[in-house]
N, C-alpha and C positions, 0 to 999 in steps of 0.2 A: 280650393274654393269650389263651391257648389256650382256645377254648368248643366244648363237645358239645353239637351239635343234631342229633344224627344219628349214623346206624350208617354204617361201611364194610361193603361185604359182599365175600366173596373164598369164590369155591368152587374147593375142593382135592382134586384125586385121590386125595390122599394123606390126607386125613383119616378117622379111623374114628368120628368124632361131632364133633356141633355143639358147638363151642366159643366162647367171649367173652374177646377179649383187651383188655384196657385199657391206655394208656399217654395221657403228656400229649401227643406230638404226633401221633400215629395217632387220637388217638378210641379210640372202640368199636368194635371189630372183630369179625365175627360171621363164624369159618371157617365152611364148609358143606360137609360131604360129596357128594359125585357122586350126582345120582339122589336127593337127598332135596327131599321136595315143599313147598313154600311155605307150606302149612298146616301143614305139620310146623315150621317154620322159626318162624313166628309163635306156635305154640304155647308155644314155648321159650321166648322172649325175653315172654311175656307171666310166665310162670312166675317169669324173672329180673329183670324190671322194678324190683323195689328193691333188690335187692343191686348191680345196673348202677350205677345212682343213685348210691348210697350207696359204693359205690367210688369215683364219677369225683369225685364231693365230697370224698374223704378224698384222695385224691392233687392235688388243684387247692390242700389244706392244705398236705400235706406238700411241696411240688413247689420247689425252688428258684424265684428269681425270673426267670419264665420271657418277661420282656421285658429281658432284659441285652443288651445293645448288642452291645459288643465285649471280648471276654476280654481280660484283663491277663494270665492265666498262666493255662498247660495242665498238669494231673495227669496224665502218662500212667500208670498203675498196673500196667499190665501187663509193663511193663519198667524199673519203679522211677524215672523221670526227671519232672523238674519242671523246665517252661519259662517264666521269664518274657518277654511277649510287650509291646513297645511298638510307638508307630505313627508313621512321619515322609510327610508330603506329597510328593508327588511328581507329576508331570503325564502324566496319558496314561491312557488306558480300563484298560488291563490293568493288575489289583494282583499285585505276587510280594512273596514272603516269601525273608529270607536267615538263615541262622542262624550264630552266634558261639558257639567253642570254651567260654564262660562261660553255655552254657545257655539264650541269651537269642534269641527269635526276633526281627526287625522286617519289620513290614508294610510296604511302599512304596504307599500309594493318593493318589487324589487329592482326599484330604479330607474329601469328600462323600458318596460313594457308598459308605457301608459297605456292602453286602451283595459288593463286588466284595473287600472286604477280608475278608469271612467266607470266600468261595470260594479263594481264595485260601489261607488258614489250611487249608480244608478239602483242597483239593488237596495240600499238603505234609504232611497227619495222614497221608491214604490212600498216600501212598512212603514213610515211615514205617513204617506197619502194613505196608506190603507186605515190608519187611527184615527186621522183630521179626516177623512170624505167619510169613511162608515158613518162615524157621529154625525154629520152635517144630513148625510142621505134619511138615517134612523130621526133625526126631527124633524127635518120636510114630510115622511112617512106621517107621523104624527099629525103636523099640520094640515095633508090633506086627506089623508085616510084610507092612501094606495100603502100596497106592501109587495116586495119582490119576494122570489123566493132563494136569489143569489147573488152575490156581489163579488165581481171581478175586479183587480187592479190592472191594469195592462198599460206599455209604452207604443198605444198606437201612432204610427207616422203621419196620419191623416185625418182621421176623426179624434173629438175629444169623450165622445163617449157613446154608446148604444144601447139599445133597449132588445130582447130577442122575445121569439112568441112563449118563451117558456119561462119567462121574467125573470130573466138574467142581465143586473145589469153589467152593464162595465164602463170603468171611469179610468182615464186615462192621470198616471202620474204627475203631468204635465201639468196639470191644471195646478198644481201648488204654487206655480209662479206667476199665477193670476189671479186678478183683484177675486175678495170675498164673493163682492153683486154677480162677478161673473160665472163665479163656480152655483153660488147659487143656482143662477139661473138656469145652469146647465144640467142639475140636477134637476130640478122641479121639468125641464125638457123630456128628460129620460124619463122620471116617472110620469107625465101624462101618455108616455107608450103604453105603460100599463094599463091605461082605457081605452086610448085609441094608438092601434101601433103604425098607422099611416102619417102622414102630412096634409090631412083633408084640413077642413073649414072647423069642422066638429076638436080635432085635436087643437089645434089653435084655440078655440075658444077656451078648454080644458087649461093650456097654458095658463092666459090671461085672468084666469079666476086666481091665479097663486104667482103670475109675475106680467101686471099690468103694464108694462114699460117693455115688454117682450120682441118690441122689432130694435129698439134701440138696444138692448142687448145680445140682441142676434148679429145684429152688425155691430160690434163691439166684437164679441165674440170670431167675427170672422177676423178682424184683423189682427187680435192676440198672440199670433206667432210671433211677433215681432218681441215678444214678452221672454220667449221662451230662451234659454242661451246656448249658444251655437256647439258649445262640447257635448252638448245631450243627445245628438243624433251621430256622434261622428263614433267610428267603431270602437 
């Protein structure tokens, strides 16, 4: 089981305040703005010390059973499909997955070494998400009339996606096990980087001109770990 004994710290350029992120496989997460002093840092988290608490409590409740082995079937939500997944023996280091016109994936490992059978599922989620997000990103592009110059698939632990000064984006695999509205949204987020790459007033508005409903999907958004299944993080 996932236990917090400890902060991650991550200082970001791009932040404009100290923030606390919570989830079950990241921990406590403490962004830090550029040039903010250690005593500023500690003051904080002395301030927040029991709502911390009392979060990572309430989501180690709520949190599926986050020692599950190996999934029998994948929700992907973001493109309506559900896979049932079984597992046959097979000999040799490397596990691959094949999948069947009837929805059903199968693992080939070699009995023993689940985590080569997680990596493996993980590997064929992220060609997946690269088919269903490219398409989704290439008609929001259209819709608003931004254009990247690269698109990344990545399993980050902590963000669901980024925008970089050289418009690059990257979309996080993860996102397949969350509702359509949300991925959306998360798209049309990264692409108003591409005009504005801050969190000012100006970016926000940018949002809102292509997803009006933007704070309630933001908060939406923050609580969807709870969406995600607990074998996707575990090694």
């Amino acid at each position: 089981m996932a236990k917090y004994s400890g902060y991650v710290w991550r200082r970001s350029a791009r932040a404009k305040r100290l923030q606390v992120r919570i989830t079950p496989w990241q921990g406590v997460e403490v962004v830090i703005p550029r040039h903010t002093s250690n005593e500023r840092v500690s003051a904080f988290l002395d301030r927040h010390r029991t709502w911390i608490r009392d979060t990572w409590q309430r989501i180690r409740r709520e949190i599926p059973d986050i020692d599950e082995g190996l999934p029998r079937s994948l929700a992907l939500r973001a493109c309506g499909e559900h896979w049932n997944v079984r597992y046959r023996r097979r000999p040799g280091k490397q596990a691959r997955v094949s999948c069947s016109d009837s929805h059903t994936l199968t693992v080939f490992f070699d009995g023993r070494d689940e985590s080569s059978a997680r990596r493996a599922l993980r590997r064929w989620l992220a060609a997946k998400a690269r088919v269903v997000l490219t398409k989704r990103v290439d008609r929001l592009c259209a819709l608003t009339g931004l254009s990247y110059q690269k698109l990344q698939i990545r399993g980050q632990r902590s963000r669901w996606g980024s925008c970089s000064s050289n418009r690059t984006l990257s979309l996080n695999y993860k996102l397949m096990f969350l509702e359509p509205e949300l991925v959306r949204y998360l798209i049309v987020h990264e692409l108003s980087h591409l005009r504005v790459l801050n969190h000012s007033r100006r970016f926000w508005n940018v949002v809102a001109q292509y997803e009006p409903r933007w704070r309630l999907r933001d908060a939406q958004l923050g609580e969807s770990w709870r969406d995600i299944p607990a074998w996707i993080e575990r090694p």
